[in-house]
KOLVO-43617 format. One record per residue: residue in one letter; x, y, z of N, C-alpha, C, CB in turn. Coordinates in steps of 0.02 Angstrom, whole numbers, plus 50000, padded with zeros to 5 digits. Glycine has a CB too. Example, Ala and Ser with C-alpha at 12.3 -4.5 7.8 and 13.67 -1.06 7.14 Angstrom:
// KOLVO-43617
a506604971650390506154977550390506604983550390505654977650452/s506424988850354506844994750357506455000250394507044997050286/
END
This chain:
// KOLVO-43617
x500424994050000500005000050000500445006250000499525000050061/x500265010849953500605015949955500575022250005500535017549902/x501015025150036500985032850097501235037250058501495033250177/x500875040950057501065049250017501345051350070500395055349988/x502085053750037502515057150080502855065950047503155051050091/x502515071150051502835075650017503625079150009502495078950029/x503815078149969504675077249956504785083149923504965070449906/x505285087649918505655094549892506205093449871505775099849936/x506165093249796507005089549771507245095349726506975080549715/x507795097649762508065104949723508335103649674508545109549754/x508335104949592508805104949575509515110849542508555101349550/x509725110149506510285114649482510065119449471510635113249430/x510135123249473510085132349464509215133149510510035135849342/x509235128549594508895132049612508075127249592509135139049581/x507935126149539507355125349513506955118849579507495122849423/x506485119149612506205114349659505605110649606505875118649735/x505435104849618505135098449595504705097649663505735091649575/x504365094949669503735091749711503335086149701503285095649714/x503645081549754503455073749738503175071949796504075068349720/x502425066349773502275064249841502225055649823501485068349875/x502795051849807503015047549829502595042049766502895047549909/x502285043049722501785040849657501985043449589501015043749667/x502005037349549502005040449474501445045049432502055034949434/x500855042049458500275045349432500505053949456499485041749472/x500395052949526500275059949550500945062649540500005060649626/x501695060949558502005065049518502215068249447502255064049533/x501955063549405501875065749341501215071949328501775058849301/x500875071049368500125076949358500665083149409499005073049416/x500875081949459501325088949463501835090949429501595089949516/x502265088549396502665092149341502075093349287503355087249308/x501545089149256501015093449226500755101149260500405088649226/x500785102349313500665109049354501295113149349500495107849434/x501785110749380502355115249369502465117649294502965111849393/x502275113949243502365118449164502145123149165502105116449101/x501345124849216500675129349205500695133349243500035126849210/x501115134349302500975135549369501395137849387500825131449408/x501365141949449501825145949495502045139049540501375153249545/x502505141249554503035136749615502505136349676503905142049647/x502145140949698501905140249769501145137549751501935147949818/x500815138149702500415132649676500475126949676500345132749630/x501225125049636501455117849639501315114049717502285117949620/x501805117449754501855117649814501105114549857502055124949826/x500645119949850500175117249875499595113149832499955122149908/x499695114449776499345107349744499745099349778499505107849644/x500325099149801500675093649813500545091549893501425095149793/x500515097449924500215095349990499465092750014500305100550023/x499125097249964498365096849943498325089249947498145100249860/x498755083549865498565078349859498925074949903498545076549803/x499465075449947499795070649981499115072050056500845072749992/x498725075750088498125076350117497575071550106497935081950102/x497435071950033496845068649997497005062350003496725070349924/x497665059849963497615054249977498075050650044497735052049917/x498205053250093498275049750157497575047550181498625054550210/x497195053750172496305052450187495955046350169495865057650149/x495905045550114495535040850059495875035250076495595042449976/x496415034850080497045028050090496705024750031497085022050178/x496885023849960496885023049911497415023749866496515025349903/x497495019749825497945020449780497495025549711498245012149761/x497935028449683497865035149652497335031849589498725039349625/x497565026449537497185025549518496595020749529497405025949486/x496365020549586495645015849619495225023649656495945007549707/x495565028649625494885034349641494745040349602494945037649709/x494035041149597493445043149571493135049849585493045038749589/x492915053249558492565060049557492245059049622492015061649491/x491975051949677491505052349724491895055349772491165046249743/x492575053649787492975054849827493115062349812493495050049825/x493315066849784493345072949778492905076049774493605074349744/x492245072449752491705078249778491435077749866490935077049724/x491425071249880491555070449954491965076049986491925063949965/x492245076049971492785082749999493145077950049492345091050047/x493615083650086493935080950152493395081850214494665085550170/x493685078050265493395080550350493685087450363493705074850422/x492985089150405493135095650446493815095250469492655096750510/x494275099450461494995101850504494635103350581495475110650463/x495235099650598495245101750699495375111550700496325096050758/x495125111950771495395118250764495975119650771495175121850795/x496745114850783497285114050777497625116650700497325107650796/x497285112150667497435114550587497575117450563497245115250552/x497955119650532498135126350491497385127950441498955124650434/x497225133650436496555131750389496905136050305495575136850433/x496385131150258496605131150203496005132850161496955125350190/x496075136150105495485136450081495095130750042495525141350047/x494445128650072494315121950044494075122249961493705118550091/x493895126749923493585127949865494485127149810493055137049871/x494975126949846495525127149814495895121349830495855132949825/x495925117449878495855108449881495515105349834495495105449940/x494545108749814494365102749801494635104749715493495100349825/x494715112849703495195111949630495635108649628495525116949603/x496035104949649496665103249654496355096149653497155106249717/x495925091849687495605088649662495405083849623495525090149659/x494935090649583494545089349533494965089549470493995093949534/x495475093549465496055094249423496325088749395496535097049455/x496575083749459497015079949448496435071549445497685081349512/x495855071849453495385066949447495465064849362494615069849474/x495415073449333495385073249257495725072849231495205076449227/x496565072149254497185073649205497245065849205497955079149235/x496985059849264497295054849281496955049449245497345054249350/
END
């Protein structure tokens, strides 16, 4: 069974990569990083390493039900995040996969 682990792999001149431990899903974030700002990347990568710790699923055994499900309420511990930009992140990567 796979654990999403979010990883920061610098490379030469600086440039950062964002991996959470999957081919699917790291290939859909270098699909983001072509499109995207760095701190997008960033949190699109934390976003899905979230999603799928949640689901405990492997990337391809899930479905539009699971992202429209959304996540659980955050504790009030949590850092809060905006949820309408999770479930883009998502719904994004439901369709690229």
């Amino acid at each position: 069974m796979w654990s999403p682990a979010l990883v920061c792999v610098v490379g030469e001149g600086g440039a950062r990569q964002y991996r959470v431990g999957h081919e699917v899903v790291d290939q859909f974030l270098e699909f983001v990083a072509a499109r995207a700002r760095p701190n997008t990347v960033k949190a699109y990568a934390h976003d899905l390493k979230v999603f799928f710790t949640v689901v405990a699923k492997e990337p391809v055994e899930v479905t539009g039900r699971y992202a429209r499900a959304g996540l659980p309420p955050r504790t009030p511990r949590a850092p809060t995040r905006s949820s309408p930009k999770g479930f883009s992140c998502q719904s994004l990567f439901l369709t690229r996969a």
